[in-house]
C-alpha positions as CSV (number, residue, x, y, z in Angstrom):
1,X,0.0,0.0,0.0
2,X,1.4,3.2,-1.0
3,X,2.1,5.5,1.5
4,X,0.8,9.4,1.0
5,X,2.4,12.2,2.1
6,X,1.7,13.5,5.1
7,X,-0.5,16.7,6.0
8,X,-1.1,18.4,8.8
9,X,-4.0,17.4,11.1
10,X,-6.3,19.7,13.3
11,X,-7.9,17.6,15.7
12,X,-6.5,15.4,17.6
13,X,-8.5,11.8,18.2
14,X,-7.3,9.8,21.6
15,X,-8.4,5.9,22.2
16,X,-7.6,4.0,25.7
17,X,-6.7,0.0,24.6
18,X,-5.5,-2.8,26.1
19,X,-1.5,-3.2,25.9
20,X,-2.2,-6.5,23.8
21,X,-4.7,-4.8,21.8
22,X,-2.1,-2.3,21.3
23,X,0.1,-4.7,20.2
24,X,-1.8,-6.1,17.8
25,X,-2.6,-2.5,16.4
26,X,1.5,-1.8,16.2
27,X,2.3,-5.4,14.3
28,X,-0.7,-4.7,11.8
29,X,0.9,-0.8,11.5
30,X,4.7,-2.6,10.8
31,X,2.7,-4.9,8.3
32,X,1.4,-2.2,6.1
33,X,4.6,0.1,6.5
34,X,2.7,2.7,8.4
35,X,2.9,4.2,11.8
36,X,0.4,3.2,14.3
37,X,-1.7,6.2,14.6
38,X,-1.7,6.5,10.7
39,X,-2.9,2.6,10.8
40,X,-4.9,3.6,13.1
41,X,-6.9,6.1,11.7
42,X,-7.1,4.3,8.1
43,X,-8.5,1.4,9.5
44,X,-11.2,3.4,11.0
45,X,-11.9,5.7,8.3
46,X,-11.9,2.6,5.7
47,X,-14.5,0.9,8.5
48,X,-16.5,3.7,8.7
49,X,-16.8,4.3,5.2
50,X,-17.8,0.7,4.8
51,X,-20.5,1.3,7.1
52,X,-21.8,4.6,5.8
53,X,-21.9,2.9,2.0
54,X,-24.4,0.2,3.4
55,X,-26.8,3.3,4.4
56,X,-26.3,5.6,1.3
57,X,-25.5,3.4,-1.9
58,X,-27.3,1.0,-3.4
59,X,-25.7,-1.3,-6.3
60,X,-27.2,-4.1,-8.1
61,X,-26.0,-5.9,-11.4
62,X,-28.5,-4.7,-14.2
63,X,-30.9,-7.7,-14.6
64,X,-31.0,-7.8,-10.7
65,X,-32.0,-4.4,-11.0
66,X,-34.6,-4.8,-13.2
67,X,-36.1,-7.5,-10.6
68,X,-35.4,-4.8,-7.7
69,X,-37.4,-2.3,-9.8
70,X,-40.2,-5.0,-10.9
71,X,-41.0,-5.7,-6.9
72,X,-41.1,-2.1,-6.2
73,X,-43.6,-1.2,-8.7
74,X,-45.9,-4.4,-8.3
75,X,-49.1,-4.0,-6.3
76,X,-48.7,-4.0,-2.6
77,X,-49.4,-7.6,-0.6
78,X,-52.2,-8.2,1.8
79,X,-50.7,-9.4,4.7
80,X,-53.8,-10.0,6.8
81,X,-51.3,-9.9,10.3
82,X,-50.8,-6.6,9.3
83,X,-53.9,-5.4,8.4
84,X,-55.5,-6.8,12.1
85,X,-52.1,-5.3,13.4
86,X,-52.8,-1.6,11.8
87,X,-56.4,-1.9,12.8
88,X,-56.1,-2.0,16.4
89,X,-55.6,1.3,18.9
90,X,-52.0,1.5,19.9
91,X,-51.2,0.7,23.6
92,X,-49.8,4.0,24.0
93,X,-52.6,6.3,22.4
């Protein structure tokens, strides 16, 4: 992995570990050439990325697509669970 160079950060981000767990987090650093607060803060922003991509994009191949598309413009399903469900006065009203 191709290290970038580095800029100047304005916040400053403090964690409280384990000294194992902050072993681990130095050998993985060494591993990829990096420092352990640069590992660090990659491995969180490439987890947290991962994470925000689940809640804001949205990729299918095409003819899944086309499926995706199909069930979204059918007609709705009676679920009569639901219906009896819908139709009674909510506990909390």
């Amino acid at each position: 992995m191709p290290r970038t160079a580095p800029t100047q950060k304005e916040t400053r981000l403090s964690i409280r570990t384990t000294e194992p767990e902050k072993t681990i987090l130095r050998q993985a650093a060494q591993a990829r050439h990096m420092n352990t607060s640069e590992f660090v803060r990659q491995a969180s922003l490439d987890a947290a990325r991962t994470i925000l991509v689940d809640q804001t994009d949205f990729r299918l191949p095409p003819e899944e697509w086309e499926a995706f598309c199909a069930a979204l413009d059918a007609p709705a399903k009676t679920i009569p669970a639901l219906r009896k469900l819908f139709s009674e006065e909510e506990p909390y009203a």
